[in-house]
Each structure stands twice: as C-alpha cells, then as structure tokens.
KOLLO-280735 format. One record per atom (N, C-alpha, C): atom name; x negated, y, z negated. Coordinates in steps of 0.05 Angstrom, whole numbers. Layout:
BEGIN
{site 'CA', {X, Y, Z}}
...
END
This chain:
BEGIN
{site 'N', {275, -431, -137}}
{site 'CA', {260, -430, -111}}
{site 'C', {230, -428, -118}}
{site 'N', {213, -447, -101}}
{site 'CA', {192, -445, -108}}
{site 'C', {166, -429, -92}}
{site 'N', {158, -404, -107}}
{site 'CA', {148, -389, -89}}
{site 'C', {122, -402, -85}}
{site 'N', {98, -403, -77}}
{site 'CA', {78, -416, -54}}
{site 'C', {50, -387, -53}}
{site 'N', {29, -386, -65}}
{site 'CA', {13, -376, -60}}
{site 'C', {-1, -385, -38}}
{site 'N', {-2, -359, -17}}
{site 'CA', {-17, -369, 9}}
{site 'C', {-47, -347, 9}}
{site 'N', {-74, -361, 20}}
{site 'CA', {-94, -341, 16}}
{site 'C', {-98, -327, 44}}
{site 'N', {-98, -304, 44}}
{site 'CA', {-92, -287, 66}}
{site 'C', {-128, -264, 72}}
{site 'N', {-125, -253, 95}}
{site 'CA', {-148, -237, 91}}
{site 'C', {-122, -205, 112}}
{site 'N', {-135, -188, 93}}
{site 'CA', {-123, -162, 83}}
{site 'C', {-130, -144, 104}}
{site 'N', {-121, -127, 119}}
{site 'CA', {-134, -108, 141}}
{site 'C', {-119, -78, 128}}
{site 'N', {-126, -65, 114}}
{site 'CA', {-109, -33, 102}}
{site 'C', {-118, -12, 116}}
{site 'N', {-102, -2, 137}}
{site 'CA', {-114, 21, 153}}
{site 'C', {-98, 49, 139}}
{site 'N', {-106, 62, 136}}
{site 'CA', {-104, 93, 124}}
{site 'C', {-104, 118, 138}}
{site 'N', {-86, 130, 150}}
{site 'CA', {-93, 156, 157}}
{site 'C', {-80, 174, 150}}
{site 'N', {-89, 197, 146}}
{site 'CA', {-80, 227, 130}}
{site 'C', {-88, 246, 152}}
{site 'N', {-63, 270, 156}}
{site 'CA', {-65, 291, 166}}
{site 'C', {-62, 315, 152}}
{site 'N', {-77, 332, 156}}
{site 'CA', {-69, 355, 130}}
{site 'C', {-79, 375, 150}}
{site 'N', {-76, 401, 154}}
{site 'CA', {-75, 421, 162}}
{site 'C', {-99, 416, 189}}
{site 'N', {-85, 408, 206}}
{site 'CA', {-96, 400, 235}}
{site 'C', {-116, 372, 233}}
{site 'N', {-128, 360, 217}}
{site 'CA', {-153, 346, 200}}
{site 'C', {-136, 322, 202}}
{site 'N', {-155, 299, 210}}
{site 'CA', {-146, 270, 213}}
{site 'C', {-164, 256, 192}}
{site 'N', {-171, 235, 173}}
{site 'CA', {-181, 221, 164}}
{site 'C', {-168, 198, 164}}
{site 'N', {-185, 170, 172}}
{site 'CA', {-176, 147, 176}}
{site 'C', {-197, 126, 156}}
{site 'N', {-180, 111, 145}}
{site 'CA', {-196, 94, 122}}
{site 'C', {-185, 72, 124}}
{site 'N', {-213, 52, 128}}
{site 'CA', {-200, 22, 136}}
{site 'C', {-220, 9, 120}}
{site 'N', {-206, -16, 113}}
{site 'CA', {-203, -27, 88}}
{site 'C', {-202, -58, 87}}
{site 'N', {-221, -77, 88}}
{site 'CA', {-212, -106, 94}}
{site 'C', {-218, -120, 69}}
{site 'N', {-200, -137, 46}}
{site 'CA', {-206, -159, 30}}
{site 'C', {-191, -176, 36}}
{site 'N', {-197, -198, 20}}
{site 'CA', {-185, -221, 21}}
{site 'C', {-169, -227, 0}}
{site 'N', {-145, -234, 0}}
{site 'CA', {-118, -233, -24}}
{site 'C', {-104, -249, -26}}
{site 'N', {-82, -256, -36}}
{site 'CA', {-60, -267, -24}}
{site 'C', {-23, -256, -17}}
{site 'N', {-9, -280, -7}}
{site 'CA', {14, -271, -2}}
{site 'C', {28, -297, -16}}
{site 'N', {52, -284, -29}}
{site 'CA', {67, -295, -43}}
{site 'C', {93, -294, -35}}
{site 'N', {115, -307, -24}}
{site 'CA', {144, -304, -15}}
{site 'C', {161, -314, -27}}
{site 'N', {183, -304, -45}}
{site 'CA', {203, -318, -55}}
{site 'C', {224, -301, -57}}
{site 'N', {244, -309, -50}}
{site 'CA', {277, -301, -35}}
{site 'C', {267, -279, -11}}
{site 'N', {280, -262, -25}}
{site 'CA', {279, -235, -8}}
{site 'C', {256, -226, -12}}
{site 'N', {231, -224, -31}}
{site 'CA', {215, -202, -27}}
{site 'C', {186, -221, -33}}
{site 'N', {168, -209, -18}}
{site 'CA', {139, -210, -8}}
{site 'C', {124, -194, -20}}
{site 'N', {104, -208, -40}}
{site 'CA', {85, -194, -50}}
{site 'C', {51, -203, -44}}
{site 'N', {37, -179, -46}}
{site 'CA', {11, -186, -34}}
{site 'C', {-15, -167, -50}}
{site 'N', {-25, -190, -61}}
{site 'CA', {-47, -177, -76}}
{site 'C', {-67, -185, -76}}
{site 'N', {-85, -162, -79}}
{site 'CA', {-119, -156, -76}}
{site 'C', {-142, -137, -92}}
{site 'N', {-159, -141, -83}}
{site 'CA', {-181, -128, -101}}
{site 'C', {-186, -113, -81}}
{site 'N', {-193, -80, -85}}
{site 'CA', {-213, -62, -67}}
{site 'C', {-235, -66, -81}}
{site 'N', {-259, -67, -74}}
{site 'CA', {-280, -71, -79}}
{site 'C', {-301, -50, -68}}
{site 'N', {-298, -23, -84}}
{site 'CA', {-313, -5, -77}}
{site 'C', {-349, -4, -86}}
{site 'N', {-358, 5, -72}}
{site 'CA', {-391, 12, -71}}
{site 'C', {-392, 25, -105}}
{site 'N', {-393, 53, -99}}
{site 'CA', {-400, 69, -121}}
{site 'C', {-369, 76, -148}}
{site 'N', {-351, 51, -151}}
{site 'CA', {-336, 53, -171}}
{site 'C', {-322, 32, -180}}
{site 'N', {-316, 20, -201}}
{site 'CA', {-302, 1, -212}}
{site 'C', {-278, -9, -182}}
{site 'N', {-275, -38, -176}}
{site 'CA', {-257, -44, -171}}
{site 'C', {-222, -31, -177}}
{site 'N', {-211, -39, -158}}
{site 'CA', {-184, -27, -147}}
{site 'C', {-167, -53, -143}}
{site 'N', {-144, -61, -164}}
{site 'CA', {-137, -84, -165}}
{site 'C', {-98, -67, -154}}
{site 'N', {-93, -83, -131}}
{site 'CA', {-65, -75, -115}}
{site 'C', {-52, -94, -114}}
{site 'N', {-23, -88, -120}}
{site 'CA', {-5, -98, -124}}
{site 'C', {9, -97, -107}}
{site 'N', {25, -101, -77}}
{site 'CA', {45, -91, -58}}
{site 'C', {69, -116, -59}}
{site 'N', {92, -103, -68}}
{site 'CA', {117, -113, -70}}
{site 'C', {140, -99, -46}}
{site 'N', {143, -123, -31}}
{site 'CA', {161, -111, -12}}
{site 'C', {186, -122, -8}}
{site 'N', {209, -104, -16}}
{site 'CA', {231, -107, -16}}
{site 'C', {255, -103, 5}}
{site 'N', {279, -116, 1}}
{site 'CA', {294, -105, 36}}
{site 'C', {300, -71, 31}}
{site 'N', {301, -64, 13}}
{site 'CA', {298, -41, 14}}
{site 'C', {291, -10, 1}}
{site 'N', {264, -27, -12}}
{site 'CA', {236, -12, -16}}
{site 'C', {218, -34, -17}}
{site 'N', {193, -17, -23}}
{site 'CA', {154, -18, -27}}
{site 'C', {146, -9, -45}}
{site 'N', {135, -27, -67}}
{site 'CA', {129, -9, -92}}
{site 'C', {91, -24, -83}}
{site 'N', {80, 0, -96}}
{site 'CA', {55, 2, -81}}
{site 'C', {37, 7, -118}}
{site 'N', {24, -21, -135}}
{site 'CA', {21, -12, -159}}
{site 'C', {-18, -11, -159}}
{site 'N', {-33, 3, -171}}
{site 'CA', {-51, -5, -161}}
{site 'C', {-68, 6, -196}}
{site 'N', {-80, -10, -199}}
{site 'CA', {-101, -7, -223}}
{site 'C', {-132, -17, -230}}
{site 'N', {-136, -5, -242}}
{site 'CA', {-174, 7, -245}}
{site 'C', {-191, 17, -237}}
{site 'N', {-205, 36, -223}}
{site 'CA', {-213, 54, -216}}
{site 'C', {-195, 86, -223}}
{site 'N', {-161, 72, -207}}
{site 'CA', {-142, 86, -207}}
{site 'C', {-122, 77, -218}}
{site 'N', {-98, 83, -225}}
{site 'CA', {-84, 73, -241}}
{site 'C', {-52, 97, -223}}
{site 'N', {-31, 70, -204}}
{site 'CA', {-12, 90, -203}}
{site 'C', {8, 66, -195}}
{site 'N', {30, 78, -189}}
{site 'CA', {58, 58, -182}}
{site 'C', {72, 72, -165}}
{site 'N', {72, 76, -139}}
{site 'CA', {76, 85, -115}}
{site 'C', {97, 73, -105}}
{site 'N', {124, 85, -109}}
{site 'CA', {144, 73, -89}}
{site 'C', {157, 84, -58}}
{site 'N', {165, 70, -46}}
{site 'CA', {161, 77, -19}}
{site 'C', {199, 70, -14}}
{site 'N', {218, 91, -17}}
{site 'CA', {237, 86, 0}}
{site 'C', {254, 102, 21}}
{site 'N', {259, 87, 41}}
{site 'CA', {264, 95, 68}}
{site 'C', {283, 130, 65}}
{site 'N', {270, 145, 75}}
{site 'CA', {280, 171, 78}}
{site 'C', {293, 186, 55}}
{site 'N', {288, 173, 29}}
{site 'CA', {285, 180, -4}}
{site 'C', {253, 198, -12}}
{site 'N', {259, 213, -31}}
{site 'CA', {244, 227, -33}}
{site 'C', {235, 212, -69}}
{site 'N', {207, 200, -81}}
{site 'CA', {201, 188, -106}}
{site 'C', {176, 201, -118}}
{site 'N', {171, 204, -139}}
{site 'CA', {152, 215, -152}}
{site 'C', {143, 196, -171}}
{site 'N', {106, 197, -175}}
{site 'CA', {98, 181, -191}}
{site 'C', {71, 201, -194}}
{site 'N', {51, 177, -212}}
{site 'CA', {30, 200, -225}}
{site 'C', {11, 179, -216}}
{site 'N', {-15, 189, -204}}
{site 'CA', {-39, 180, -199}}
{site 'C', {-52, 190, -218}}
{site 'N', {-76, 173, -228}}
{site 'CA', {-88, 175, -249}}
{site 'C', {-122, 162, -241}}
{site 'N', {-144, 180, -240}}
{site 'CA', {-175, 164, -231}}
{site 'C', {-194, 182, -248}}
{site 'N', {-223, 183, -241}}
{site 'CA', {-233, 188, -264}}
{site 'C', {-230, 222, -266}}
{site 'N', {-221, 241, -242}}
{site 'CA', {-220, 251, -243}}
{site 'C', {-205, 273, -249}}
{site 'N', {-183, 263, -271}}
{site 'CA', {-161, 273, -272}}
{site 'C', {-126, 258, -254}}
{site 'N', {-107, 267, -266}}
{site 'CA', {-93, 262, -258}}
{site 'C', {-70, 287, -238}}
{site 'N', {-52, 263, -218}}
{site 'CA', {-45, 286, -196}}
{site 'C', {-13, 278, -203}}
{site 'N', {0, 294, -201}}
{site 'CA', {31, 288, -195}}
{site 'C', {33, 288, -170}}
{site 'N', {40, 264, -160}}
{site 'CA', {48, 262, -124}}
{site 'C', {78, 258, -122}}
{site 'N', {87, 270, -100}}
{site 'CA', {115, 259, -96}}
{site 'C', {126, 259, -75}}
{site 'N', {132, 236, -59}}
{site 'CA', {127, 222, -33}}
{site 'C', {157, 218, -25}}
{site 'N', {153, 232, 4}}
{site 'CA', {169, 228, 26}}
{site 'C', {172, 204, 50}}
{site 'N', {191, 177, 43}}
{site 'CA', {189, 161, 59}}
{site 'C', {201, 164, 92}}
{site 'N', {183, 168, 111}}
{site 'CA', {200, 172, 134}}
{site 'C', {212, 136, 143}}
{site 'N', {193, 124, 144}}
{site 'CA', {198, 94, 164}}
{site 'C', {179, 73, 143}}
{site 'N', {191, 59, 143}}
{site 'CA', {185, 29, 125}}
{site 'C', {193, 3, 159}}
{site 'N', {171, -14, 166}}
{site 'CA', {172, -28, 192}}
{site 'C', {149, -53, 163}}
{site 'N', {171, -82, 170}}
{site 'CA', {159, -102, 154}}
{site 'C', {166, -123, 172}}
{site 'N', {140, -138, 185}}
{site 'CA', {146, -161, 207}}
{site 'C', {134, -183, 184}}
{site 'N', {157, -193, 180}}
{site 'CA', {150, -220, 167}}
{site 'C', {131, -241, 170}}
{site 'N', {115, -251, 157}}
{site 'CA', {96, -269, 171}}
{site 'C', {105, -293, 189}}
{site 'N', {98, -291, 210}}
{site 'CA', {100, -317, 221}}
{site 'C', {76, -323, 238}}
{site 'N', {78, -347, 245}}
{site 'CA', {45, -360, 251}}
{site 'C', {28, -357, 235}}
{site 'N', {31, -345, 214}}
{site 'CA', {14, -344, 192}}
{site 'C', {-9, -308, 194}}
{site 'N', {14, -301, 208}}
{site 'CA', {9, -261, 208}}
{site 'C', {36, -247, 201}}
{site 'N', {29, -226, 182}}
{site 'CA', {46, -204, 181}}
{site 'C', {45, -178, 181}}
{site 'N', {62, -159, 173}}
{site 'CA', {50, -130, 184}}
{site 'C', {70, -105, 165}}
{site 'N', {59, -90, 152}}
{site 'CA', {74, -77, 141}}
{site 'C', {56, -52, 160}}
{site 'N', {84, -26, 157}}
{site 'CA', {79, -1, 164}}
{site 'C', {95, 11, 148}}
{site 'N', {83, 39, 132}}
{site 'CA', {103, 67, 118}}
{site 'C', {86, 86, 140}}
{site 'N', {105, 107, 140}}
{site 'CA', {104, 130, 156}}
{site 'C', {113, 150, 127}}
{site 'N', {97, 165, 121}}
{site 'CA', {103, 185, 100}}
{site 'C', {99, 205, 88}}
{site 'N', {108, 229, 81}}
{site 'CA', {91, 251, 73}}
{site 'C', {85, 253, 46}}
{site 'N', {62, 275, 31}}
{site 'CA', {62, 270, 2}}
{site 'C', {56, 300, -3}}
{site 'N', {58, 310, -25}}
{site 'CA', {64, 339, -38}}
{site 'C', {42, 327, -63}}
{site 'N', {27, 338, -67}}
{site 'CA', {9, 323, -95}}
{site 'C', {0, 362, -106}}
{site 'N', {7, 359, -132}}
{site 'CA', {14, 379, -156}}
{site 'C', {35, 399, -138}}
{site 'N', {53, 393, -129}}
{site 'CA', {79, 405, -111}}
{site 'C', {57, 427, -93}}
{site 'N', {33, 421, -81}}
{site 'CA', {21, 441, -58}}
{site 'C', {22, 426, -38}}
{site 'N', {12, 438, -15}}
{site 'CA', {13, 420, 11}}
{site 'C', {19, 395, 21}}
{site 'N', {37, 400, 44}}
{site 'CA', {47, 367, 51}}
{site 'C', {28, 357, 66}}
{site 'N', {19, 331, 60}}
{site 'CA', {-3, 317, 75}}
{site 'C', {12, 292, 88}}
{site 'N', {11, 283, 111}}
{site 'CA', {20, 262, 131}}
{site 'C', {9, 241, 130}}
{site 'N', {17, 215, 116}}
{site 'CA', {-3, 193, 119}}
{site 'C', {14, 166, 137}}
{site 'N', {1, 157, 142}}
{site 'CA', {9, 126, 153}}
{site 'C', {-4, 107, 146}}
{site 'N', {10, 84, 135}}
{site 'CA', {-11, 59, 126}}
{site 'C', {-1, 35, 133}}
{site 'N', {-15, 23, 144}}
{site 'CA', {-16, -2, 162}}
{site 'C', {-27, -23, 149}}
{site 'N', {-17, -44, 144}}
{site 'CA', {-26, -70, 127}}
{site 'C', {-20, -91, 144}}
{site 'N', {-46, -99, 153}}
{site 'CA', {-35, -130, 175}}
{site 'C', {-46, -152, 152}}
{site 'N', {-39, -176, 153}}
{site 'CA', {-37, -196, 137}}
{site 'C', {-39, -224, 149}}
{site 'N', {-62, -239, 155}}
{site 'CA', {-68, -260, 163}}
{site 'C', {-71, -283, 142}}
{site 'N', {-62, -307, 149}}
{site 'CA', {-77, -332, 128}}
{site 'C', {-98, -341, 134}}
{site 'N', {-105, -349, 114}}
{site 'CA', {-143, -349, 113}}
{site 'C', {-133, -393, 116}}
{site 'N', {-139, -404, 137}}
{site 'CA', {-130, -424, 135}}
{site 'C', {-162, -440, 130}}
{site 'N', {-155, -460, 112}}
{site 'CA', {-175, -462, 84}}
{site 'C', {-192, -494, 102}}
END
C-alpha cells in the first residue's frame, strides 16, 4: 500500500489545570500527514523563539497515540485509552519521570482535507501532583 505524503498546516492547542490554574498554549506549524492502513502519522517542527527547535512525531493508532518529540526535548509519550503509561521527558533542564493517565482518545479522520485529534488526560510528573491536560490537534491540507 502506498502511503502519500500530504502537506498540512498544524493548529496544537494545549491546556493544563493544576491546582485551580488554567494555562492554554497554542501552537501553529506547518507539517505533514501521512496515511497508510490503519494508522496516521503527522509530523512537524516547533519552532521556538528562545530554544532549539522541537521536531514531533504523532502516530495514531486504532488503539493508541504515541506522541515522540526531539530536540530541545527529547520524550516518547504514549497515550492509551483509560491505561495508565510512563515515559521520561528529558530538556535542558533536567529530566522528569511522567506517567500519564489516558481518559478519552476522539480521532476524526481527515476528510475534505481536515482532521482532528483530541486526548483528555492526566499526568503525575516525579509521582507529585496530578495535572489535567487536554490537547487538541486540528489538521488542514495546505493545498499547494
């Protein structure tokens, strides 16, 4: 099967709740999307101000999200539905043991040339406080 690089522009919305406290972080590059059989992968560059690029990897499966992301940071984040997974974030500032609670995985397949991932999930990082995030990835083609 022949998978098909399509060039897409990236919308990553971010929010974290931690002890009453909302933070929302939004995020737009341009990447692509790749489809073959079952799983959809979509990759991009963050392109931050004051630090080395952020090169992401999102692999989405029927049932998980592995979320790999390197330079600046360096981690491999998997995301499955109401499973509890642990991985190690790694940036300049040391490294964190996180270990993430998937509530809801929602993946609208592209069509018309849009798609939409959602996780709903909690995270424990060095086993202290649970922090509440949700991340929203809409996915448009950049038609050329």
């Amino acid at each position: 099967m022949e998978a098909t690089k399509i060039p897409v522009h990236i919308k990553m919305t971010t929010e974290i709740r931690e002890l009453g406290q909302k933070s929302v972080t939004v995020m737009e590059e341009q990447g692509s999307f790749i489809q073959k059989g079952h799983t959809s992968v979509l990759t991009f560059t963050e392109h931050q101000e004051d630090q080395e690029d952020v090169n992401s990897l999102i692999t989405i499966n029927p049932d998980k999200v592995s979320v790999k992301r390197s330079g600046a940071v360096d981690m491999n984040q998997q995301f499955r539905k109401k499973q509890v997974t642990e991985n190690v974030y790694r940036h300049a500032y040391g490294t964190i043991h996180m270990e993430t609670h998937t509530d809801q995985i929602t993946y609208e397949q592209p069509t018309s040339g849009k798609g939409k991932l959602f996780i709903s999930y909690t995270t424990k990082l060095n086993g202290e406080g649970e922090r509440r995030h949700r991340l929203t990835i809409i996915f448009k083609e950049v038609i050329q």
